[in-house]
C-alpha positions as CSV (number, residue, x, y, z in Angstrom):
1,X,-18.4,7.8,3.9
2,X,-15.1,6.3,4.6
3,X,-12.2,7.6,3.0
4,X,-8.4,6.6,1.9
5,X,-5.8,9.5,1.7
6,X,-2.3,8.3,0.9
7,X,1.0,10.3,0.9
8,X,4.6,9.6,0.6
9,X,5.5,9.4,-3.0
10,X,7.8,11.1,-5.0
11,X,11.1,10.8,-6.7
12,X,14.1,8.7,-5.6
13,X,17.0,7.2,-6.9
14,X,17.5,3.4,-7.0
15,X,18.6,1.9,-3.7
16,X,16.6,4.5,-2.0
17,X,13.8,4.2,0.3
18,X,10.5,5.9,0.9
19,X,7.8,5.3,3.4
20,X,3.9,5.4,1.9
21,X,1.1,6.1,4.9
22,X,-2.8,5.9,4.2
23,X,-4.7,7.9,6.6
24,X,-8.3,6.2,6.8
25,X,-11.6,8.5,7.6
26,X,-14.2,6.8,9.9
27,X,-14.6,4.6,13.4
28,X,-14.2,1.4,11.3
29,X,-10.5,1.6,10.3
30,X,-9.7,-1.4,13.0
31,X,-12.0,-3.9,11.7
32,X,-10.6,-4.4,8.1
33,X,-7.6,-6.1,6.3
34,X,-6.0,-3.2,4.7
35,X,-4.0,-3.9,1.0
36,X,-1.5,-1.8,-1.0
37,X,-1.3,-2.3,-5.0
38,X,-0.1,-0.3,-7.6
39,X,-0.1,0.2,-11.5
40,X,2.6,1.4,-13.8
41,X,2.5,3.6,-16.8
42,X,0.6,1.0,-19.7
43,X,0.4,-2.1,-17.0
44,X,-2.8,-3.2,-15.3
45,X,-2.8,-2.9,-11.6
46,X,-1.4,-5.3,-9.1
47,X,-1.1,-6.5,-5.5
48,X,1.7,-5.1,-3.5
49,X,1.3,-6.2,0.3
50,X,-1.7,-6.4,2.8
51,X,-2.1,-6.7,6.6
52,X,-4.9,-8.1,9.0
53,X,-7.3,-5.9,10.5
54,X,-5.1,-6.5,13.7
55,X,-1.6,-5.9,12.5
56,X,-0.4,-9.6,13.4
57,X,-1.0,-11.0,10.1
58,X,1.1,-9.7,6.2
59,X,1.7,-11.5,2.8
60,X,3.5,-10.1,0.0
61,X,4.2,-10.6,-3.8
62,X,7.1,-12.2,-4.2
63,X,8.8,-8.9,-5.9
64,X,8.8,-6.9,-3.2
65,X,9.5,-9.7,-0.2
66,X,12.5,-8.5,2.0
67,X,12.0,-4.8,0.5
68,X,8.8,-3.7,1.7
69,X,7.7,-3.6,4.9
70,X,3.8,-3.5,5.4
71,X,2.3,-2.0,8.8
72,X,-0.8,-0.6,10.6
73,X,-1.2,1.9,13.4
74,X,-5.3,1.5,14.3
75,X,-4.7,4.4,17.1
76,X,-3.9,6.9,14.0
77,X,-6.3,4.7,11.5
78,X,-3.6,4.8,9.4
79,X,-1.6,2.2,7.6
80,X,2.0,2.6,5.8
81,X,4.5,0.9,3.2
82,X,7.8,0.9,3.9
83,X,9.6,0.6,0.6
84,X,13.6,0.1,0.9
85,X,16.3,-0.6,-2.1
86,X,14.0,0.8,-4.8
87,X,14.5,0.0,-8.4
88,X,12.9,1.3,-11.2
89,X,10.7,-1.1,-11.7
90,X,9.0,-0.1,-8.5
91,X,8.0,3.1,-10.6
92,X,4.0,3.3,-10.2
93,X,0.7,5.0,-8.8
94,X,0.7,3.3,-5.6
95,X,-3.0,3.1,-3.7
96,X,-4.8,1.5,-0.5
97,X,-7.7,-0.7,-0.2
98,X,-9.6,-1.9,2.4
99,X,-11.0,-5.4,2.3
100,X,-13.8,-7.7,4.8
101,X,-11.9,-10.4,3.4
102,X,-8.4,-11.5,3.8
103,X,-7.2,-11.6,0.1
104,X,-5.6,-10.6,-2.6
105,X,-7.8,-10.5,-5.0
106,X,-9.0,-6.6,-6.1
107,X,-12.7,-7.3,-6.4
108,X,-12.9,-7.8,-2.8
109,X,-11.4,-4.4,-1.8
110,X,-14.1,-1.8,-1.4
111,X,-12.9,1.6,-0.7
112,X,-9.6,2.8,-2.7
113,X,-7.3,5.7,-2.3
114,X,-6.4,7.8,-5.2
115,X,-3.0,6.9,-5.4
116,X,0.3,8.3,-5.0
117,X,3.1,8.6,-7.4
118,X,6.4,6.6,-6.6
119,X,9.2,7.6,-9.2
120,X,12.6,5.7,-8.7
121,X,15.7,6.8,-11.4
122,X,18.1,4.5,-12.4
């Protein structure tokens, strides 16, 4: 059984800068598109950023373009989010996803993390 274990939250102050990873169980990391979302307190969850299964390929929501920073290393099966000038708004559960499908859309993402707490003060 595959599994997603992200680390890296915590609390910072806006204009800081944290760095998410998702270390993935399992042969199979390599061969799937790989998504971050996240949901904040009394919102419903959304899509964040994702990457190919190869690394050469990354979309973003347009709040985060220019802050975040998506990437994949498939030697460590792990796959990060590099989150610079953080504002409060940015203040959610953050999880990975892995998807067959290169998407967006949550239904296609079958195996979730259980999240990690980003906190940014104003």
């Amino acid at each position: 059984q595959v599994q997603l274990v992200e680390s890296g939250g915590g609390l910072v102050q806006a204009g800081g800068s944290l760095r998410l990873s998702c270390a993935a169980s399992g042969r199979t990391f390599s061969s799937y598109h790989m998504g971050w979302f996240r949901q904040a307190p009394g919102k419903e969850r959304e899509f964040v950023a994702r990457i190919s299964f190869g690394g050469a390929r990354t979309y973003y929501a347009d709040f985060v373009k220019g802050r975040f920073t998506i990437s994949r290393d498939n030697a460590k099966n792990t796959v990060y989010l590099q989150m610079n000038t953080l504002i409060p708004e940015d203040t959610a559960v953050y999880y990975c996803a892995r998807a067959s499908t290169w998407t967006h859309r949550e239904t296609e993402y079958d195996i979730w993390g259980q999240g990690t707490q980003v906190t940014v003060s104003s």
